[in-house]
C-alpha positions in Angstrom: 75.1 107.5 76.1 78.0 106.3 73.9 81.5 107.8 75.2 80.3 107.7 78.6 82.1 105.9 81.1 81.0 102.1 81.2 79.6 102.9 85.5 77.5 105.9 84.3 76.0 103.4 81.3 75.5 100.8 84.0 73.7 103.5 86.1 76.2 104.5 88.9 77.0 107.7 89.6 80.4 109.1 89.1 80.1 110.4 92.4 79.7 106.8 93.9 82.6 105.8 92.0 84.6 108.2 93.2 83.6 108.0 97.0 84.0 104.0 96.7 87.8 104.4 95.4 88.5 106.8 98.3 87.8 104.5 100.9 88.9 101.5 99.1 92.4 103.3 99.0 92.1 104.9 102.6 91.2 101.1 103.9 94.3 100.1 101.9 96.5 102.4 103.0 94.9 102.0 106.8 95.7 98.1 106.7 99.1 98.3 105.2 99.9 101.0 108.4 98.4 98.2 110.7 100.2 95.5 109.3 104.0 97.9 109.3 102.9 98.6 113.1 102.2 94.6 114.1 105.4 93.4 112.1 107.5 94.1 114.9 105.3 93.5 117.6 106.1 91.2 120.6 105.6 87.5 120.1 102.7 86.2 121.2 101.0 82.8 120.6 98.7 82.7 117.6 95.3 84.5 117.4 91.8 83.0 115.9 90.3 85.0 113.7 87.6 88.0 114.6 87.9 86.5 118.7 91.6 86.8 119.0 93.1 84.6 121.8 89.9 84.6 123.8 88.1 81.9 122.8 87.6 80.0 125.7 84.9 82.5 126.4 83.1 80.8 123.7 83.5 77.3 125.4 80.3 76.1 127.2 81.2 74.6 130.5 80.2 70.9 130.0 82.4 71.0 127.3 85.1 72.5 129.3 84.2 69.3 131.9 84.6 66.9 129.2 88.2 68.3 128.2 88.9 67.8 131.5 87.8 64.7 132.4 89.2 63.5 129.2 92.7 65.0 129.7 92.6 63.9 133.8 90.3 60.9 134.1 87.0 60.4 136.2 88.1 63.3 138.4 89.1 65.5 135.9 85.6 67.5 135.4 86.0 68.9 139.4 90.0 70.0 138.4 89.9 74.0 137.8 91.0 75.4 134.7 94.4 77.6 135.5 94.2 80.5 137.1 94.6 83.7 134.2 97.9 84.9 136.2 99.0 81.5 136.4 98.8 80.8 132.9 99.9 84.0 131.3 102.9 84.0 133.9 103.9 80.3 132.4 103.5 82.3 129.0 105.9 84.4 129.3 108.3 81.3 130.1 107.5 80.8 125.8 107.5 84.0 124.5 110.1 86.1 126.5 108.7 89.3 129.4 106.9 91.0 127.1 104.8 89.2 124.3 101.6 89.6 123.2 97.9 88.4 122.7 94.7 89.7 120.9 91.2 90.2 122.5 89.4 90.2 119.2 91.6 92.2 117.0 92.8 94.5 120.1 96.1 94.0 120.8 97.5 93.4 124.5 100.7 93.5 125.7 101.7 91.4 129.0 104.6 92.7 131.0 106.4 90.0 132.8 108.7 90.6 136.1 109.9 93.4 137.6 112.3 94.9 135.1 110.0 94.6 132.6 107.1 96.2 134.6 109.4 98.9 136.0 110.9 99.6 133.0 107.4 100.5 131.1 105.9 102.1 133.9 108.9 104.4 135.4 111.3 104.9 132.4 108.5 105.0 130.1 106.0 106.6 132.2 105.0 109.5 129.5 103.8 106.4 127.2 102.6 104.2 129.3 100.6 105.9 131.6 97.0 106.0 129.9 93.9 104.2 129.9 92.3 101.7 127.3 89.2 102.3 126.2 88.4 98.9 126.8 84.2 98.5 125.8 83.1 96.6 129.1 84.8 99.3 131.2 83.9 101.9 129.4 80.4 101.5 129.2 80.1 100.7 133.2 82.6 104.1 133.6 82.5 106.4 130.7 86.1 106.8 131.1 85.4 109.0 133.9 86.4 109.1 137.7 90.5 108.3 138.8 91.0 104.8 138.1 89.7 104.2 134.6 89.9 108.2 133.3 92.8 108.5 130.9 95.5 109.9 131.6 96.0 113.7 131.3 95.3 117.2 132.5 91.7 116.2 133.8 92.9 113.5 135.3 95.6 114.8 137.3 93.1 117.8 138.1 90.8 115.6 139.8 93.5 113.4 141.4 95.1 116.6 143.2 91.6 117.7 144.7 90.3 114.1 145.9 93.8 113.6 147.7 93.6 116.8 149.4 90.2 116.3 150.0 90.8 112.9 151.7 93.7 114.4 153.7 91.5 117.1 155.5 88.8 114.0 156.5 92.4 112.1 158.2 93.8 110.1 155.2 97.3 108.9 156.4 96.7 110.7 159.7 96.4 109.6 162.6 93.4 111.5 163.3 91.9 108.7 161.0 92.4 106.0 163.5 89.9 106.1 165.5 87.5 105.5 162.7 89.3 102.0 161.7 89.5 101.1 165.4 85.9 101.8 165.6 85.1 99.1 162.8 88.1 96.6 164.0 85.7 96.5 167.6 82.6 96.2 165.9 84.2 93.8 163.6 85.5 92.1 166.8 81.7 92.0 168.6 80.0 90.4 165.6 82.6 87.5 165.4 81.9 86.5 169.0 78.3 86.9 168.4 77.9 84.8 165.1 80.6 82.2 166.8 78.0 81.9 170.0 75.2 81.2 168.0 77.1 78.8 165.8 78.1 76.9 169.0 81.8 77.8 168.1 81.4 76.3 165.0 83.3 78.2 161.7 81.6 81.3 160.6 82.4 83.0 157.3 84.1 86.3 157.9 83.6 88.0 154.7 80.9 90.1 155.1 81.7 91.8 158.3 85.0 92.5 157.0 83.7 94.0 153.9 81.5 95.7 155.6 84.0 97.1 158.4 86.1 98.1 155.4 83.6 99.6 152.9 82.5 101.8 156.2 85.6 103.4 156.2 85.1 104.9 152.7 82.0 105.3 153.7 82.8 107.5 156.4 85.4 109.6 154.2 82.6 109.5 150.9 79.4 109.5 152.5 80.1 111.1 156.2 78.1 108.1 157.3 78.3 104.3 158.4 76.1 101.8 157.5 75.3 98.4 160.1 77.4 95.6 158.5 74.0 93.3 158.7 72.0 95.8 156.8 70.6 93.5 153.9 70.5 96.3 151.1 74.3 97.9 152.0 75.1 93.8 152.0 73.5 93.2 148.5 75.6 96.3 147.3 78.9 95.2 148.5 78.1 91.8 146.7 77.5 93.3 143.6 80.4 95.5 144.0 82.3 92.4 144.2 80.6 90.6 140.9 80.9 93.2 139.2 85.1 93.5 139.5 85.1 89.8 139.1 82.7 89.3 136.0 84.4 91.9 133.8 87.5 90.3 133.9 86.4 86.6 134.1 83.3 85.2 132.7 81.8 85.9 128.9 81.5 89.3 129.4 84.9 89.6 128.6 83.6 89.0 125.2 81.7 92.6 124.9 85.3 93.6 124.4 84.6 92.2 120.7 81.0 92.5 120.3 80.2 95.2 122.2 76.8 95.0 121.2 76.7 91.9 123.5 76.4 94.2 126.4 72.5 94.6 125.7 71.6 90.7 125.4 68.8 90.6 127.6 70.1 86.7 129.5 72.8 85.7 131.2 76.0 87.5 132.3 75.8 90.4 130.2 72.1 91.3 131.3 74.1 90.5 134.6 76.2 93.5 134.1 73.8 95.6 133.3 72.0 94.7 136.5 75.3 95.4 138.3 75.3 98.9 137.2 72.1 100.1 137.2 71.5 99.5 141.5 74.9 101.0 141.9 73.9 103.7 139.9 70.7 104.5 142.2 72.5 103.5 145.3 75.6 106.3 144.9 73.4 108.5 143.2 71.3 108.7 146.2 73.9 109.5 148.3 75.3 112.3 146.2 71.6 113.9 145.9 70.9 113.5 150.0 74.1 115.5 149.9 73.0 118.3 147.8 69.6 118.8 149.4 71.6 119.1 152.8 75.1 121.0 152.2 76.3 123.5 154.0 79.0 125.0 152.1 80.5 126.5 156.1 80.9 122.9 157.6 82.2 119.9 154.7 81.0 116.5 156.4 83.3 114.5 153.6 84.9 113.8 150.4 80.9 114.6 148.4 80.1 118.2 150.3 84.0 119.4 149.2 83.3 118.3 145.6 80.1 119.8 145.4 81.5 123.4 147.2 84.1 123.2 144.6 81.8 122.5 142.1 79.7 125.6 143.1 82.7 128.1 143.5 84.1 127.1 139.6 80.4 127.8 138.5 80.2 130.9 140.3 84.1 132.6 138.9 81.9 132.1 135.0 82.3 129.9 132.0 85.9 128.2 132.7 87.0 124.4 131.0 86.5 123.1 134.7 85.9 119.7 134.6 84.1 119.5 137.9 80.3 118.1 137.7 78.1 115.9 139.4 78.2 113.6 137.1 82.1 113.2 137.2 81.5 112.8 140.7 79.6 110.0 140.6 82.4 107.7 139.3 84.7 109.4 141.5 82.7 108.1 144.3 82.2 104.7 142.7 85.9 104.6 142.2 86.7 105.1 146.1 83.8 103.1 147.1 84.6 100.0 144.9 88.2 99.9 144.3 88.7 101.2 147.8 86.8 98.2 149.4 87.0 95.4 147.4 91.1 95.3 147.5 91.0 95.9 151.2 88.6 93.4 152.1 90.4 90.5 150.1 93.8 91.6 151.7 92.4 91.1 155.1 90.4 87.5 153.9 93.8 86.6 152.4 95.6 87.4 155.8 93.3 85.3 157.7 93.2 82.4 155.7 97.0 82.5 155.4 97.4 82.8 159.2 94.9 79.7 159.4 97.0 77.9 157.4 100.3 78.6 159.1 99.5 78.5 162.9 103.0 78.7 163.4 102.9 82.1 162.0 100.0 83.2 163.6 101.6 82.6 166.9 104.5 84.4 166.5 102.2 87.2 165.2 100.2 86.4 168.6 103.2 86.9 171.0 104.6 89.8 169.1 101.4 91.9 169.8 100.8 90.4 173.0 104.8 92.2 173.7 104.1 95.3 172.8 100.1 95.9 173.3 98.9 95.5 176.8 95.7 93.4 177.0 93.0 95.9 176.9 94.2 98.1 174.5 93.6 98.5 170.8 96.6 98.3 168.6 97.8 101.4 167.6 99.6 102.9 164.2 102.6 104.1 167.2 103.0 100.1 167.7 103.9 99.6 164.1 107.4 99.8 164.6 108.0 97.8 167.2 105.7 94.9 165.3 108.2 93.8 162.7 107.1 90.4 162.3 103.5 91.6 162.1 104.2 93.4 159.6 106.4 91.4 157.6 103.0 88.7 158.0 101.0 91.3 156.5 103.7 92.1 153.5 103.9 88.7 152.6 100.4 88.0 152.1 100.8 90.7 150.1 103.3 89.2 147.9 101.8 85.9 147.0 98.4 87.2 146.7 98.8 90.0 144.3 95.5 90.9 145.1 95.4 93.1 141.5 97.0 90.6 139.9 97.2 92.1 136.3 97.1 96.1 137.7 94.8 97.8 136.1 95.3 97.8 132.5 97.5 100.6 130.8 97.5 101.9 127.2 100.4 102.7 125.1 99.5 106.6 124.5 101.6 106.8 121.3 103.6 104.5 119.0 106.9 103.9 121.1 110.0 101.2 120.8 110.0 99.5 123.8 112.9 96.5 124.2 112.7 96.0 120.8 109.7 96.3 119.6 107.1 98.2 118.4 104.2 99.0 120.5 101.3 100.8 118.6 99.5 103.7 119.3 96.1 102.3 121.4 97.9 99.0 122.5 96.5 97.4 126.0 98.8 97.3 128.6 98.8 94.6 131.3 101.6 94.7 134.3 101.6 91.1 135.3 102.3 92.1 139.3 101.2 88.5 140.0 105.0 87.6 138.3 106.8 90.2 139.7 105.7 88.7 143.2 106.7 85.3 142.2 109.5 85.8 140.0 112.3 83.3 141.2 115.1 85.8 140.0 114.2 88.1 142.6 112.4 85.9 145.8 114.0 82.6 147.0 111.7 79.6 147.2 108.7 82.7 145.9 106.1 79.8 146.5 107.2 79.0 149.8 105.0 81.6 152.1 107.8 83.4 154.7 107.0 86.5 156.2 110.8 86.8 157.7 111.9 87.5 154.0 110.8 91.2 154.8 112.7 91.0 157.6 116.6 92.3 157.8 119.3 90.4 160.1 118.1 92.7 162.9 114.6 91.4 162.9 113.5 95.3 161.4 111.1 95.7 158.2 113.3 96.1 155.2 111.6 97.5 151.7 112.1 95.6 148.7 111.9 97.3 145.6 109.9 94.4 144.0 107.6 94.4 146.5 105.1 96.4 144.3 101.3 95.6 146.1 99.9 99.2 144.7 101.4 99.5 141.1 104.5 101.5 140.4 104.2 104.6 138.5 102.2 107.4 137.9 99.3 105.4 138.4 99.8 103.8 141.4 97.5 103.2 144.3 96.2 106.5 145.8 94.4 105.0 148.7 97.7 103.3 149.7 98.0 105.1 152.8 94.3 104.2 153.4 94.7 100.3 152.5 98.0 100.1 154.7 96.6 101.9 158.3 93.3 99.7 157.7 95.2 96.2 156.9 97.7 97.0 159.6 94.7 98.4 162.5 92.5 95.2 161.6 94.9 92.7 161.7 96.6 93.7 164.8 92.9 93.8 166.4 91.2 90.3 165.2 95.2 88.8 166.4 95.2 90.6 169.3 91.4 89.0 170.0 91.2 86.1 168.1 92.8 83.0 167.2 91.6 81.6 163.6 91.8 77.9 162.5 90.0 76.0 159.6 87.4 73.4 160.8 89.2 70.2 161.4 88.4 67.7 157.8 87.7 70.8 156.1 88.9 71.2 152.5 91.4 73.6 151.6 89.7 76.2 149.3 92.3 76.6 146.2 95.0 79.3 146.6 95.2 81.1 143.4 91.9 82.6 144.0 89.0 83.9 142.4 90.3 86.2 139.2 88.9 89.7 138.2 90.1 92.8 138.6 90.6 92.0 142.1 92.3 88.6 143.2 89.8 87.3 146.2 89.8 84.1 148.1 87.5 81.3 147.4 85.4 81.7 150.2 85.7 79.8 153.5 84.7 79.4 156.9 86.9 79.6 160.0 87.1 78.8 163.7 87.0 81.9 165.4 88.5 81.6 169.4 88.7 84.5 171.6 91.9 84.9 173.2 91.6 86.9 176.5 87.9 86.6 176.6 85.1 89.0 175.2 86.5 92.3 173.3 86.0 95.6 175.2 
């Protein structure tokens, strides 16, 4: 009708109209907010559209090859691309401690060196203390358990209870020790074994040490041990592995801006998928073998104390409790894979180092050969009077960083942080790798030197920047855990053995394999007893 607004002639609804204008102002106002927040955001180099700053996911590798041979010559297409730590440590050398980069239109904040990392994570704890909801992660966690659950009353809830729980099984007592010493011998047994029927030839050590280590948690989780050669608990420790190193680097870092990539049915992210589907029925089974047996009188482990505490919340009525199965589940998958995976490349590290430095090893030899008669296991009493041991052990530590970027904070609320502004939802990455190399703080930081831990009376002295579990109110809490095992399994396989790389034998690359967890390339060593066949 004439008089009538030109949209209602042109048959649209006023109401249409009028919803359109509201969100075309609220995206307006939205993106003018965005832009404020990112004008004062650390520098950073520049992003690509929609992908951010991680489009070398998008690179197929013979093009990668060609790059390389290009840039390096016939041999160019075997060089390695640099190492993620590597490379976003040189970054920081252009853009200052803290800078920035985008995965697809996330923004992510690297924290360079110690000061920087400190500063954020003590002075700033309140802020920087949560977790991203970063799509890959989420969708293999649901943002539940302790590593990857954000960062508040829940949290802390269920933190307090698996502590204490893990205390009463022996964590960082010494009651715990004869359950590590237990896997060092077996660990011990099979190396002589596989080395006999090798005709002393090298042997990769990887499994049983995973194994030996995983058995531990096992033993706290499950009540139970597995046999290290058991071909299904092997397949699950190697998907275990994959799974921390794919979601970190490989294309499926890419579900972080698609996330509908996550249900491609080919390549690496069917592969994730895969991952957490026979993780799902392995630790599922557990926790249901659990229920049918409990016996709410006599705890076995870390699963019948959740589930009696489960009951007894149900029982006092309707509360907020946060206790469930299904939180246990990632709580479980949190011990077992975090709990095993850093562990087990600690102790790889160590013995590769050790191989590489004999002169090290030897003095590590004599040490223990001072203080622990033959015929004894090593013992967490011995620690103090094995200094350079466990300097050895320390410094491994240090140029490893075998969770090189931590795992990832999230800045809670907007906050100024050294001068700038950090937005409300920005990723948070401690670079620990840096802090471990930063030449400001450690002389010659390359140069592997386990007397730097050592004071000018040959005793253990703590560095602050020696940070190998986080810093903060998310650090490590198997800690105690990871230090008895590293310190009971190294003392026993140098007690027993002496390690060496076959002679001509290449010398896997030293910045490792990068994921969430830093491993070791694998290898193969020569594995000599020292004082004949382990008791």
């Amino acid at each position: 009708m004439q008089g009538d607004p030109w949209w209602e002639q042109s048959g649209v609804s006023t109401a249409l109209v009028v919803s359109l204008t509201f969100f075309g102002v609220f995206y307006v106002m939205q993106r003018r907010k965005r832009i404020r927040e990112l004008c004062n955001i650390p520098p950073g180099p520049a992003p690509l559209p929609i992908i951010g700053n991680c489009g070398y996911f998008l690179v197929p590798k013979f093009i990668l090859k060609w790059i390389r041979r290009y840039k390096y010559g016939d041999d160019g297409s075997k060089r390695r691309m640099q190492s993620p730590q590597v490379l976003l440590t040189e970054l920081a050398e252009v853009y200052g401690a803290v800078y920035s980069v985008f995965i697809g239109s996330q923004l992510v904040v690297i924290l360079t060196g110690y000061d920087a990392v400190r500063d954020a994570l003590t002075n700033h704890a309140e802020v920087f203390s949560d977790r991203p909801d970063v799509p890959v992660i989420s969708m293999l966690t649901k943002r539940r358990g302790i590593v990857f659950a954000p960062y508040g009353q829940v949290w802390r809830q269920q933190r307090r209870f698996c502590h204490a729980a893990l205390r009463s099984f022996g964590l960082g007592k010494l009651s715990l020790e004869p359950c590590i010493q237990e896997e060092v011998l077996l660990v011990k047994r099979e190396l002589l074994q596989l080395s006999v029927e090798v005709g002393w030839g090298a042997i990769d050590p990887a499994h049983l040490i995973n194994g030996a280590v995983s058995n531990v948690i096992c033993s706290l989780s499950f009540g139970r041990r597995f046999q290290p050669l058991d071909d299904e608990f092997r397949a699950m420790l190697d998907l275990m592995s994959r799974g921390l190193e794919i979601v970190m680097n490989s294309a499926a870092i890419l579900i972080n801006v698609f996330p509908w990539l996550y249900y491609l049915p080919f390549g690496v992210f069917k592969e994730v998928r895969t991952v957490e589907s026979r993780i799902t029925r392995f630790l599922k089974a557990m926790i249901a073998e659990h229920r049918s047996s409990l016996d709410p009188s006599a705890p076995r482990d870390l699963i019948d104390m959740y589930l009696i505490e489960m009951a007894q919340q149900q029982e006092r009525g309707p509360t907020d409790s946060s206790f469930s199965e299904d939180y246990l589940f990632y709580i479980i998958g949190d011990l077992f894979i975090a709990g095993t995976d850093t562990t087990t490349n600690t102790i790889l590290w160590i013995l590769l180092y050790m191989s590489l430095y004999p002169d090290v090893q030897e003095k590590v030899h004599q040490e223990i050969d001072s203080v622990v008669p033959v015929g004894r296991a090593p013992s967490l009493t011995d620690k103090a009077r094995l200094p350079y041991t466990e300097a050895s052990i320390m410094e491994v530590q240090r140029m490893t960083a075998v969770v090189p970027l931590a795992i990832p904070h999230m800045a809670s609320q907007t906050t100024e942080f050294r001068g700038y502004t950090i937005p409300r939802g920005t990723v948070i990455f401690p670079n620990l790798w840096s802090v471990h190399r930063d030449p400001a703080v450690w002389e010659k930081p390359d140069v592997f030197n386990p007397s730097r831990f050592l004071d000018s009376n040959g005793e253990v002295q703590r560095r602050e920047h020696f940070l190998p579990f986080g810093i903060g109110r998310r650090v490590c809490m198997g800690e105690q855990l990871a230090k008895m095992e590293l310190f009971l399994m190294f003392t026993g396989l140098m007690q027993a053995f002496t390690f060496r790389l076959p002679e001509g034998a290449a010398l896997p690359a030293m910045d490792g394999r990068f994921g969430l967890t830093l491993a070791p390339f694998p290898y193969s060593l020569r594995v000599t007893p020292r004082h004949g066949p382990p008791a």
